[in-house]
C-alpha positions in Angstrom: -11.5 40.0 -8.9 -8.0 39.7 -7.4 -9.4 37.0 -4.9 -11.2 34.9 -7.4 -7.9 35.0 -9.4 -5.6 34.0 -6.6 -8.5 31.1 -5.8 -8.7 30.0 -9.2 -4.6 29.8 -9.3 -4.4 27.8 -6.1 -6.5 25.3 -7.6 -5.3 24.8 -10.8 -1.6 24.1 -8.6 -3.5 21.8 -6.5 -4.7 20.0 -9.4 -1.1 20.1 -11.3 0.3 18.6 -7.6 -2.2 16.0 -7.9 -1.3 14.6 -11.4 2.2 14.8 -10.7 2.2 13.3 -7.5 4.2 9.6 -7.5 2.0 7.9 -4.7 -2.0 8.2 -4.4 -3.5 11.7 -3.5 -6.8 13.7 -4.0 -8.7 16.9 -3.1 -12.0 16.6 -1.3 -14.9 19.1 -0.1 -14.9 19.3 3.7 -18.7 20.1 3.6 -19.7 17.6 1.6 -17.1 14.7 2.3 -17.1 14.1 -1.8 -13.8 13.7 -3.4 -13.3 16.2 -5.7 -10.4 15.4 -7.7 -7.6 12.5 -7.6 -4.8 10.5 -9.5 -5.1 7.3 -11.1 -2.9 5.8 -8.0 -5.5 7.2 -5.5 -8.4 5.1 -8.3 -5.9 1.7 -8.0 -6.2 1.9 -4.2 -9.2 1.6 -3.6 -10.0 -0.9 -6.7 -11.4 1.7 -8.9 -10.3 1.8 -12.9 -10.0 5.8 -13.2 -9.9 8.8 -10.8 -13.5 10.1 -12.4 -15.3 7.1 -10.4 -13.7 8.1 -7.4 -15.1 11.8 -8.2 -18.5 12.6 -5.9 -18.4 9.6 -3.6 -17.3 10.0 -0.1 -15.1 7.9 1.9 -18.6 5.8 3.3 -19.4 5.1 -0.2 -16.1 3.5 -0.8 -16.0 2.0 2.7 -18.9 -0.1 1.1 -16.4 -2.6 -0.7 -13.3 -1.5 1.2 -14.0 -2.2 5.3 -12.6 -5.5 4.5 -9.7 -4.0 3.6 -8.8 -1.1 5.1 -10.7 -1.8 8.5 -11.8 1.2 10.4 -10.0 4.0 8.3 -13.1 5.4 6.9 -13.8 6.3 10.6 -10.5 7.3 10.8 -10.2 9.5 8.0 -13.5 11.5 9.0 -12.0 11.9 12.7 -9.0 13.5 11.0 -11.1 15.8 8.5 -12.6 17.1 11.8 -9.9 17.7 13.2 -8.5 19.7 10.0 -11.7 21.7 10.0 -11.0 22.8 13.3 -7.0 23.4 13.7 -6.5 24.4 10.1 -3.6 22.2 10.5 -1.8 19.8 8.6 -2.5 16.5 9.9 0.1 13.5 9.8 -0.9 9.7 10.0 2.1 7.0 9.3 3.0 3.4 8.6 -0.6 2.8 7.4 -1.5 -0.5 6.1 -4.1 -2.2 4.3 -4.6 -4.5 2.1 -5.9 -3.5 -1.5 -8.8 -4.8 -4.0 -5.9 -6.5 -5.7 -4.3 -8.5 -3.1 -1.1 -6.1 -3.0 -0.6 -5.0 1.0 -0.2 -0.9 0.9 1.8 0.7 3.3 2.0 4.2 3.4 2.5 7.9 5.1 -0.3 10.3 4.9 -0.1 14.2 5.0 -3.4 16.0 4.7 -3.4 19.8 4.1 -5.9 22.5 4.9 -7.2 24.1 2.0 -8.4 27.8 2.8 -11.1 30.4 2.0 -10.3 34.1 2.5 -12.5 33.7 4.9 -9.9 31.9 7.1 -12.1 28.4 7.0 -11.2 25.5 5.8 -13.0 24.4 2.2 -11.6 21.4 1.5 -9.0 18.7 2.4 -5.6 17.8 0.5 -4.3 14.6 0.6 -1.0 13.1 -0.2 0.0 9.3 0.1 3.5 8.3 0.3 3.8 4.5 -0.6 6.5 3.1 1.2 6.1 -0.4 0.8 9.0 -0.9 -1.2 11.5 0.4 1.4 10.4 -2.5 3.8 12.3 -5.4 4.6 10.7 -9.2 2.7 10.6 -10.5 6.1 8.6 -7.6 7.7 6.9 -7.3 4.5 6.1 -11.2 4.9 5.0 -10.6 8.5 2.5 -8.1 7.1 0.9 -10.1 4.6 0.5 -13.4 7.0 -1.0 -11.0 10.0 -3.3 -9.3 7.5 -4.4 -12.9 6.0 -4.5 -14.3 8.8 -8.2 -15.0 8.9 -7.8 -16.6 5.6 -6.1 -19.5 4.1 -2.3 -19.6 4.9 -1.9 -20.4 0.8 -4.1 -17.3 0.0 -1.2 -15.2 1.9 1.7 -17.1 0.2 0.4 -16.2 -3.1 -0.6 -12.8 -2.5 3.3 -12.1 -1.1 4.5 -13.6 -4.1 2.0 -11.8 -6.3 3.2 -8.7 -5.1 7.0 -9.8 -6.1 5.7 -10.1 -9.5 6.8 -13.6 -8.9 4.1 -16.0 -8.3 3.6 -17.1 -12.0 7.0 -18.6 -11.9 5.6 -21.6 -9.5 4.8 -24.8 -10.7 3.3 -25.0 -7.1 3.0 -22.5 -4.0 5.6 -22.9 -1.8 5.1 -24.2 2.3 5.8 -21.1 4.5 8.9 -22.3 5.5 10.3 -22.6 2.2 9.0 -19.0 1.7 10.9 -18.0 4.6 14.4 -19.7 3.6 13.8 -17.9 -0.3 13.4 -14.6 1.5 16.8 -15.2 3.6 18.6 -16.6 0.8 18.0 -13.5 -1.0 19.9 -11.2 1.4 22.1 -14.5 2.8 24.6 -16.5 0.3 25.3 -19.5 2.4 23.3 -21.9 3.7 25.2 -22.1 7.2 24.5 -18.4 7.3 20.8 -18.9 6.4 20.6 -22.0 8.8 22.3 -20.0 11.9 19.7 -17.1 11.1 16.4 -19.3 11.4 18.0 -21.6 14.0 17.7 -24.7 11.7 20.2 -27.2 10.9 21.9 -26.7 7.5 20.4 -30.4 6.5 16.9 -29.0 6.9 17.8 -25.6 4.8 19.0 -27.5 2.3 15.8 -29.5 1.7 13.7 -26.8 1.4 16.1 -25.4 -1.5 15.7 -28.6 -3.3 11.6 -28.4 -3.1 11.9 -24.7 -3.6 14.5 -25.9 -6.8 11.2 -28.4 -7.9 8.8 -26.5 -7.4 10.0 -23.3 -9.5 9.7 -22.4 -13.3 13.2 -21.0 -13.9 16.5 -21.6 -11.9 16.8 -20.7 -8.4 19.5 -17.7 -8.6 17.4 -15.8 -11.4 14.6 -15.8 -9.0 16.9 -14.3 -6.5 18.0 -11.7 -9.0 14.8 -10.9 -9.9 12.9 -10.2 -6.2 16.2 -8.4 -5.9 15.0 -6.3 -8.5 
């Protein structure tokens, strides 16, 4: 009785961790491969509407729609169950990326904890997702999203960058990549000497791309600043 209690406890504070997590994270039968149990950010991530219809599929089932996206991290994530199963070992896998269902890119750190039986085996896999997309740098983040699109239409990664700003419906008309790239410095960068010394321009060409970025924009130029400073 004692052991079924202490079980039962452990999972109900598995569970509680889950809900209350702040980035993506689920429990998942090592046996079977089926995710048990997750949060609504672990459902977003992999373009599902609730953490029930991530419930009894296994990472191949989701690697169905997702291999576009993700690439070979379904093969990845099994290699690193098997190596749980057989260290009992937490297992640590950083600076992930992908792109999601929605567009957005997804960086994150990934810890994923050993859950054991009595019996000293492993039962089933915890995993918790750190998204640390925000604390990257526009111009890495920028980087990201034209590497990741770059089998695609420049335009496609223009708009998903600014998408993920929260920005993108505040354009009469998607900028050129280099007028992306002088919005992003004049975000950190007040002057346009500054800004044209930075990208090895002269100040004459960083000026014309403010005046299309100025034309091409909804709302004035320095409340678009504020607001991807947001």
């Amino acid at each position: 009785m004692k052991n079924k209690n202490d079980q039962f406890v452990s999972i109900n504070l598995v569970e509680d961790l889950i809900l209350t997590y702040e980035g993506s994270a689920h429990l998942k039968d090592l046996k079977s491969g089926k995710y048990l149990f997750g949060n609504m950010a672990n459902a977003r991530k992999v373009g599902l509407a609730t953490p029930e219809e991530v419930n009894g599929l296994t990472v191949w089932d989701l690697d169905q729609h997702m291999s576009k996206n993700w690439g070979n991290l379904a093969t990845e994530i099994e290699r690193f169950d098997d190596q749980i199963k057989h260290s009992q070992k937490l297992v640590i896998d950083k600076n992930r990326v992908f792109i999601t269902p929605f567009g957005d890119i997804f960086v994150h750190h990934m810890k994923k904890y050993p859950i054991i039986t009595a019996q000293k085996k492993v039962c089933s896999v915890l995993t918790l997702n750190q998204n640390i997309t925000n604390n990257i740098g526009l111009m890495q983040l920028w980087v990201m999203y034209k590497n990741l699109y770059k089998s695609q239409n420049k335009s496609n990664a223009i708009n998903g960058f600014l998408s993920y700003l929260k920005i993108d419906n505040l354009f009469y008309e998607m900028p050129t990549e280099a007028e992306l790239v002088v919005l992003i410095n004049k975000q950190v960068k007040s002057s346009v000497k500054d800004i044209a010394s930075h990208l090895y321009l002269s100040p004459r060409t960083i000026e014309t791309h403010i005046s299309r970025l100025k034309a091409k924009i909804k709302i004035d130029l320095n409340i678009l600043l504020e607001l991807i400073r947001a």
